[in-house]
N, C-alpha and C positions, 0 to 999 in steps of 0.2 A: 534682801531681794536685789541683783543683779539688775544692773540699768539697761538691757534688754529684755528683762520679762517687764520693766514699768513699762518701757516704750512698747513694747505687745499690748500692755495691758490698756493705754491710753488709748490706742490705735484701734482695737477693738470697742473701747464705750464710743468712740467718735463716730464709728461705723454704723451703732446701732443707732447714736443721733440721728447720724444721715441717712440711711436706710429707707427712709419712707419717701424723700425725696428722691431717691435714685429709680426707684418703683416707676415713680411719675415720669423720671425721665426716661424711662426702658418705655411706658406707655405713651409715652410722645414721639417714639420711633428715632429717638439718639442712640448713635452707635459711637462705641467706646474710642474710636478715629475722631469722630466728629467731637467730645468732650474735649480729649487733647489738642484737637485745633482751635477750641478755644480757649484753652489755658493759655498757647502760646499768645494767641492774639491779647487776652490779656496783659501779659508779660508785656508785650509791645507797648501797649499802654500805660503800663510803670513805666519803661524807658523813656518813652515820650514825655511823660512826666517831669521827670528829672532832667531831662535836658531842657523843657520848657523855663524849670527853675533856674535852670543854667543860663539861659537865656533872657530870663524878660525880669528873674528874681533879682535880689542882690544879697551878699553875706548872710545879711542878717535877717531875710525872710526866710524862714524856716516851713512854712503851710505846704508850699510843694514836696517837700522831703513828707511831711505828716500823711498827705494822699498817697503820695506815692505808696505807699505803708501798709494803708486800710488798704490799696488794690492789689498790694502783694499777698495779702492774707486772702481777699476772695478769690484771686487765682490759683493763690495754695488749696482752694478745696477741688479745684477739677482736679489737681492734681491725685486726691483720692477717688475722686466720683469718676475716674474713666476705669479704674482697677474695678472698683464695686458694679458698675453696669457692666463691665463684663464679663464679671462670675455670678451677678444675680440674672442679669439674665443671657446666660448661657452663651453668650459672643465672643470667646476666648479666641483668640487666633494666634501661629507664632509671628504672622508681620505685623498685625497687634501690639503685641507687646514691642518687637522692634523700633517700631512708628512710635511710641510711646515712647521710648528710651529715649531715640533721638530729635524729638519736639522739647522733650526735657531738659535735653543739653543747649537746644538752641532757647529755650526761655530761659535759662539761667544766664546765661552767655550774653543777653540784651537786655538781663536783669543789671547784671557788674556793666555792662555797657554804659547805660544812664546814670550808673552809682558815679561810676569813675569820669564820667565828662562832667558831671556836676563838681563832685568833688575840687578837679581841679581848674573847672572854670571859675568858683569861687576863691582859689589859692591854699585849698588845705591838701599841700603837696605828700606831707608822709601820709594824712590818710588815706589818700588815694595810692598810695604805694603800697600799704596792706589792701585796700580793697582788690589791689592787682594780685596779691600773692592771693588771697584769700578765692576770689574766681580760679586764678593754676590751681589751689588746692582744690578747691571741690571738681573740679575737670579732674583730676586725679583720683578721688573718690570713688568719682561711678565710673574711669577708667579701668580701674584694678581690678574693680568687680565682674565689671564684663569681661575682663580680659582672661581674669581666671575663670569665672563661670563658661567663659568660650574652651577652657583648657580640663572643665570637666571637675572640678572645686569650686566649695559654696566658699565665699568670701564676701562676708556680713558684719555687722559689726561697728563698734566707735563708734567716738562724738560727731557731730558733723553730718550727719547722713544726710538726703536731701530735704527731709520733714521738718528737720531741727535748722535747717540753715534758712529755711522760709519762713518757718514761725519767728525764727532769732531777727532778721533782716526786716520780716511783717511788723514785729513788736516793737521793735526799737524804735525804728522807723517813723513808725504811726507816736510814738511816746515821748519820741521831740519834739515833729511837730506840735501836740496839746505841750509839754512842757512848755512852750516857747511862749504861747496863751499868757502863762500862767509866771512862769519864774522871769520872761524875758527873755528875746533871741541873744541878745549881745552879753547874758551872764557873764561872769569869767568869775573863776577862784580860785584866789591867790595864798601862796603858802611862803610868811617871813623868810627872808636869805633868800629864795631861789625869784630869777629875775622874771621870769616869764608863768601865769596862769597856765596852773595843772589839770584845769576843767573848766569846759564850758557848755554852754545847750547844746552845740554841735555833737561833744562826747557822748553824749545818752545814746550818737548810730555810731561815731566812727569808734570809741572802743570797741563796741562788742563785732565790729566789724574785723577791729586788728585782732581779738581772741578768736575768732572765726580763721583767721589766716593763721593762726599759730595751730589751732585744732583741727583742722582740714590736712593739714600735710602731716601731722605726726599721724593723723588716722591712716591717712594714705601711704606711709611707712612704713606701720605698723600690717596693714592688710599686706604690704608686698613680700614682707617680713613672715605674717603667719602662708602666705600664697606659697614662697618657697620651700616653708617646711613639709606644707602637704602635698605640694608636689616631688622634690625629693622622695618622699615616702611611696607616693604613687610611678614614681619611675621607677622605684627598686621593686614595687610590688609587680610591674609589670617583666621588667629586666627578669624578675625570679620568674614567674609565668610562663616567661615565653622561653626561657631554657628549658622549664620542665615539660612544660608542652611540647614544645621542640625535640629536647633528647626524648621524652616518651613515644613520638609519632615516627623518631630515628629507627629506636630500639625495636618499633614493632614492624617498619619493615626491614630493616637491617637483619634483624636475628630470624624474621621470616624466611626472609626470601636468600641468606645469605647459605642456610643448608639445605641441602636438599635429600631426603631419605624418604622412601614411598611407606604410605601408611596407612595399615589397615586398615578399610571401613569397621568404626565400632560402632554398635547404638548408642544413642544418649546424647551423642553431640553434633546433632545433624543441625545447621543453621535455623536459628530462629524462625520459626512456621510464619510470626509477626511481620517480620524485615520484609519492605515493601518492594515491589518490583518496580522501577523505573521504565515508565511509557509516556510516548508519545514525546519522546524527546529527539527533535531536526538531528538529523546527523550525530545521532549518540554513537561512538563506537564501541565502549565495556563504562563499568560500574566497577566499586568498591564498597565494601563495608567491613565491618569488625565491632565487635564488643566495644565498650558495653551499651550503646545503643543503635539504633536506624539510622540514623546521619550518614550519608551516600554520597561518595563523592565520586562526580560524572567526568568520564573522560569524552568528548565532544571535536567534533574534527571542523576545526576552521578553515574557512575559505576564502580566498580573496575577490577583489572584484569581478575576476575573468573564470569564478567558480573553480579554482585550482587550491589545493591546498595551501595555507600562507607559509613562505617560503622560510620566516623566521621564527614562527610559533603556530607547529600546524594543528599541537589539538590546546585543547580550550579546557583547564581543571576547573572545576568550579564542587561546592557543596549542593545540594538539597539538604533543609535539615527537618527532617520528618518527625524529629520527637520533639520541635518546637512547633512552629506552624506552616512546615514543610515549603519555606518560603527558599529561594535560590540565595549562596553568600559567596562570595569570592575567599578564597584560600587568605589566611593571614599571610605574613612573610616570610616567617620562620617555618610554616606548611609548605609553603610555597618552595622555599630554597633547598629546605634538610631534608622535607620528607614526601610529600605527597606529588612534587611538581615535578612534568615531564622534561627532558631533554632531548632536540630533536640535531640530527645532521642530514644532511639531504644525501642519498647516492646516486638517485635519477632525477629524473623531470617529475617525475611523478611516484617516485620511493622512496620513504623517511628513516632513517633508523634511529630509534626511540630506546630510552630506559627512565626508572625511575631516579631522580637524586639522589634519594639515600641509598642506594646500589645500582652504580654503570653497569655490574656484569649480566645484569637480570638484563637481556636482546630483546626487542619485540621491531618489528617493522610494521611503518606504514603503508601498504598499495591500496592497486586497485585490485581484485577480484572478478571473476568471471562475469560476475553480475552488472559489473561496472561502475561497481561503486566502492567507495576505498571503505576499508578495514584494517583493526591492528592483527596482525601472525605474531605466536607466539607455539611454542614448542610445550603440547598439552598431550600426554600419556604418549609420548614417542612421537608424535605427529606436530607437523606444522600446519595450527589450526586456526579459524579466527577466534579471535579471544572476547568474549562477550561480558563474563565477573572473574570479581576475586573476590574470597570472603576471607578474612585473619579472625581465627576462632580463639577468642583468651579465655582462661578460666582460673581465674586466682590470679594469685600474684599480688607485684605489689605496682602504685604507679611508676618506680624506676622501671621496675624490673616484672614485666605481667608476665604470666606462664602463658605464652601462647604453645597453644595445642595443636594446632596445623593452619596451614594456607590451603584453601580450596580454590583452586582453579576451573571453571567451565569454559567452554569452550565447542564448534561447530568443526566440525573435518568439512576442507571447503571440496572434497572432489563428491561424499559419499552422501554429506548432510547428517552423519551423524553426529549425536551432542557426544560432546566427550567431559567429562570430570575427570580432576587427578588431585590429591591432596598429596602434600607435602610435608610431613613430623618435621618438625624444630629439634 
C-alpha cells in the first residue's frame, strides 16, 4: 500500500470522527470563512506562545514549547473542519477555497515565526536555522502546487504536506514539553570521544523539525520536477493540437475557397435542415458553418465611439457554439491568425476591404448600403451582393485532408432584393 492511499485512508476514518461535529457546526450557522479565521487566529496563539517562552521562560523551561503543541494540534483540526463544513453542507465557493489557501500560509508563517524567535532567544542557533529552511520549504510545498494547479496540472503528493507538518510540529512539540516532566529539561546524552552531547530534551522538537527541512524541499523538488514533466507533455499535446487544428481549419478554407468551379445542385447534400440560424444578433453582417457540427462562427461589424466602423478591426469574429451550450467563445489564435480571422484595409471613410487569412484573394468589402446601414459585398452568382452565410459542406475525408464537397454562398442582390445562392465544387 503506497503512502498516499494510507494518508487517504487516515484522512477519511478522521472525517468520519469529526463528522457529527461539523453537523453541529453547519447548524450553528459557521461558514467555512469563518472556521479558517479561526484557525488562523489560533495559530497566532501558538505564536504568541512561543515567543512568551522566549520571553518570560529560560533554556531549560520547556512547558511553553509543550502548549504551544497541544494548540498546534487543536488548530490543526480547523484546518479539516473548514474543507468538511463546506462540502457537508453545501458552501463550496472558489474564493473559499482561495481565502483558505491563503489564511493557511499565513498561519503557518506565524507558526515558524514563534518556533524561530524562541529558538533563538534561547541560543539554539542551528536549530533555528533548519527551522528557517524547514518554514522556505514548506512555502515551497503549497507554492508548486498552486502554481501548477494555476497552470492546469494536479501536483500532489510527498512527505511534508501540510497535515503531516502539523501533526509532526503538534506531536513533537506537545512530547517535549511532558518529556521534560518526566526525563528532565536540562537531559543531555553523551556519546565517549565526541566532546559535546548528541541529545537532549530539546531534540525530541528540533530534530524532527531539521528532518522536516530536509523533507519539505526534497518534496518541493521533487513536485517541480514531476510539474515539468507534465507540463512538457502538455505543451507538446497542445503544440500538436493547435497545428492540427490550425492546418485542418487552413485546409478547409484554403482548398474551398482557393478553386472555384460552379456546381450542380444535387440532392442529398443540401445543408443540415438542423444547423441553426443565427438571430437576434446587433450588427451581425454574414455567418459561417461547416461539418461536422453547428458551431457558427459570426462575422459582426464593430463600431467605435462616434458609431463608425473601428478603423483597425472593423468586424468582430467570434464563435456561437450551439452543439455545446450555444454559449458565445472567442476564436483561439491559431483560428484567429491561419483561418477564420478577418483582415481589414480602409479605402474610404466609410469602405473596408476585407478577406479572409487563410486566402487574401477571396475580396469582399465593407459599406454602407442604401439602407444606411453597412454590409459585407461579395461577388455571388455574377452579382455584387450582400453576403449574409457560407456553409463548407465535408463529407468523408480525413482530419488532414476532409473531402470537402462544395462552398455555398447566399447572399441578397442589394438593388432587386433578391436571395442569391452559388455553390462552388472544390
Amino acid at each position: 500500500m503506497s503512502f498516499e492511499s494510507i494518508r487517504t485512508s487516515l484522512q477519511l476514518s478522521i472525517y468520519k470522527v469529526i463528522n457529527p461535529f461539523v453537523r453541529m457546526l453547519i447548524k450553528m450557522g459557521l461558514t467555512p470563512n469563518a472556521i479558517t479565521t479561526i484557525g488562523l487566529i489560533l495559530n497566532l496563539g501558538v505564536a504568541a506562545i512561543f515567543i512568551m517562552g522566549a520571553e518570560k521562560g529560560n533554556r531549560g523551561d520547556l512547558q511553553f514549547v509543550g502548549w504551544a503543541g497541544a494548540l498546534v494540534l487543536f488548530a490543526g483540526v480547523f484546518d479539516m473542519l473548514d474543507g468538511q463544513v463546506a462540502r457537508l453542507g453545501n458552501m463550496k465557493s472558489t474564493f473559499g477555497a482561495m481565502y483558505d489557501s491563503v489564511l493557511d500560509r499565513y498561519s503557518e508563517l506565524f507558526l515558524f515565526l514563534g518556533i524561530c524567535y524562541y529558538l533563538i532567544s534561547h541560543h539554539y542557533f542551528l536549530s533555528s536555522l533548519f527551522a528557517f529552511i524547514a518554514m522556505i520549504g514548506s512555502m515551497m510545498v503549497s507554492y508548486t502546487r498552486a502554481r501548477a494547479e494555476g497552470l492546469g496540472i494536479e501536483c500532489k503528493g510527498g512527505f511534508m504536506q501540510r497535515p503531516e507538518r502539523v501533526v509532526l510540529i503538534g506531536i513533537t512539540a506537545l512530547a517535549c514539553g511532558i518529556s521534560a516532566k518526566y526525563i528532565g529539561s536540562d537531559y543531555k546524552l553523551f556519546i565517549p570521544g565526541i566532546s559535546v552531547h548528541v541529545f537532549e530534551t530539546m531534540s525530541i522538537f528540533t530534530i524532527p523539525i531539521t528532518i522536516m527541512a530536509i523533507l519539505t524541499n526534497i518534496t518541493a523538488i521533487k513536485r517541480l520536477m514531476g510539474s515539468k514533466k507534465a507540463l512538457d507533455e502538455k505543451d507538446a499535446q497542445v503544440t500538436s493540437l493547435k497545428q492540427q487544428s490550425g492546418t485542418a481549419a487552413v485546409l478547409i478554407l484554403l482548398f474551398t475557397l482557393a478553386t472555384f468551379t460552379p456546381l450542380t445542385l444535387q440532392a442529398g447534400i443540401d445543408p443540415p435542415a438542423n444547423f441553426p440560424v443565427p438571430k437576434n444578433i446587433k450588427n451581425q453582417l454574414f455567418y459561417l458553418q461547416r461539418d461536422p457540427n453547428s458551431n457558427t462562427i459570426i462575422c459582426q461589424l464593430k463600431l467605435d465611439e462616434n458609431g463608425k466602423p473601428d478603423k483597425k478591426n472593423p468586424v468582430n469574429v467570434y464563435w456561437i457554439r450551439y452543439s455545446e451550450k450555444g454559449q458565445y467563445a472567442q476564436l483561439s489564435y491559431i483560428q484567429r491568425k491561419l483561418a477564420y480571422g478577418i483582415s481589414s484595409r480602409q479605402v474610404t471613410t466609410e469602405e473596408f476591404e476585407l478577406n479572409f487569412v487563410s486566402y487574401p484573394k477571396y475580396l469582399m468589402s465593407l459599406k454602407k448600403g442604401k439602407d444606411n446601414k453597412y454590409h459585407v459585398y461579395s461577388k455571388v452568382a455574377n452579382r455584387n451582393a450582400i453576403l449574409n452565410s457560407i456553409y463548407v459542406h465535408i463529407k468523408g475525408g480525413t482530419f488532414w485532408v476532409p473531402n470537402v464537397v462544395y462552398v455555398e454562398f447566399k447572399a441578397t442582390d442589394p438593388v432587386t432584393g433578391e436571395k442569391l445562392t452559388e455553390r462552388i465544387k472544390v
